[in-house]
N, C-alpha and C positions, 0 to 999 in steps of 0.2 A: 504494500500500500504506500503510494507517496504521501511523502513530508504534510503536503498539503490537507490532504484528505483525510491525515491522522488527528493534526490540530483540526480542522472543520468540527469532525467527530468529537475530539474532547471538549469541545466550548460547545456543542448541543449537549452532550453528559450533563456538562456544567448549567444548563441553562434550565434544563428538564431537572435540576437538582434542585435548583431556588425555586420551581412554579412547584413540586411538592413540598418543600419546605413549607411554601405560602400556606399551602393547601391545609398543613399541619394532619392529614390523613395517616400519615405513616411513620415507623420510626427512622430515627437517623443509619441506626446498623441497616434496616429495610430497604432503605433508597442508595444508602452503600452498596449493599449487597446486589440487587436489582441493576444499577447503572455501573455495576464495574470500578466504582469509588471504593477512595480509602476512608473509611473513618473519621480520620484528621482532615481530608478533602470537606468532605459532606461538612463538619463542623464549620470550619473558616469559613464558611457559605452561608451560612447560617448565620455568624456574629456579623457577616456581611448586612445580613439583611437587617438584623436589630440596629446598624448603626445609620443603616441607612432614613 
């Protein structure tokens, strides 16, 4: 897979990780687990969003 299409793919991860976040439906290990994230990923995403 090219360079490009690898970053594309990990910023939808990332983005489909903050709209469940939003959603508050699932847990943090769940949307880890499910989107291929790390734990510590999913989190930082999250204090993301409270600072926001």
């Amino acid at each position: 897979m090219s360079k490009i299409m690898e970053q594309f793919l990990n910023e939808e991860k990332i983005e489909a990780a903050k709209r469940v976040l939003e959603r508050g439906k699932m847990t943090k290990e769940e949307i880890a687990e499910d989107l291929d994230l790390s734990l510590s990923a999913v989190e930082r995403f999250e204090n993301d969003l409270q600072l926001a």
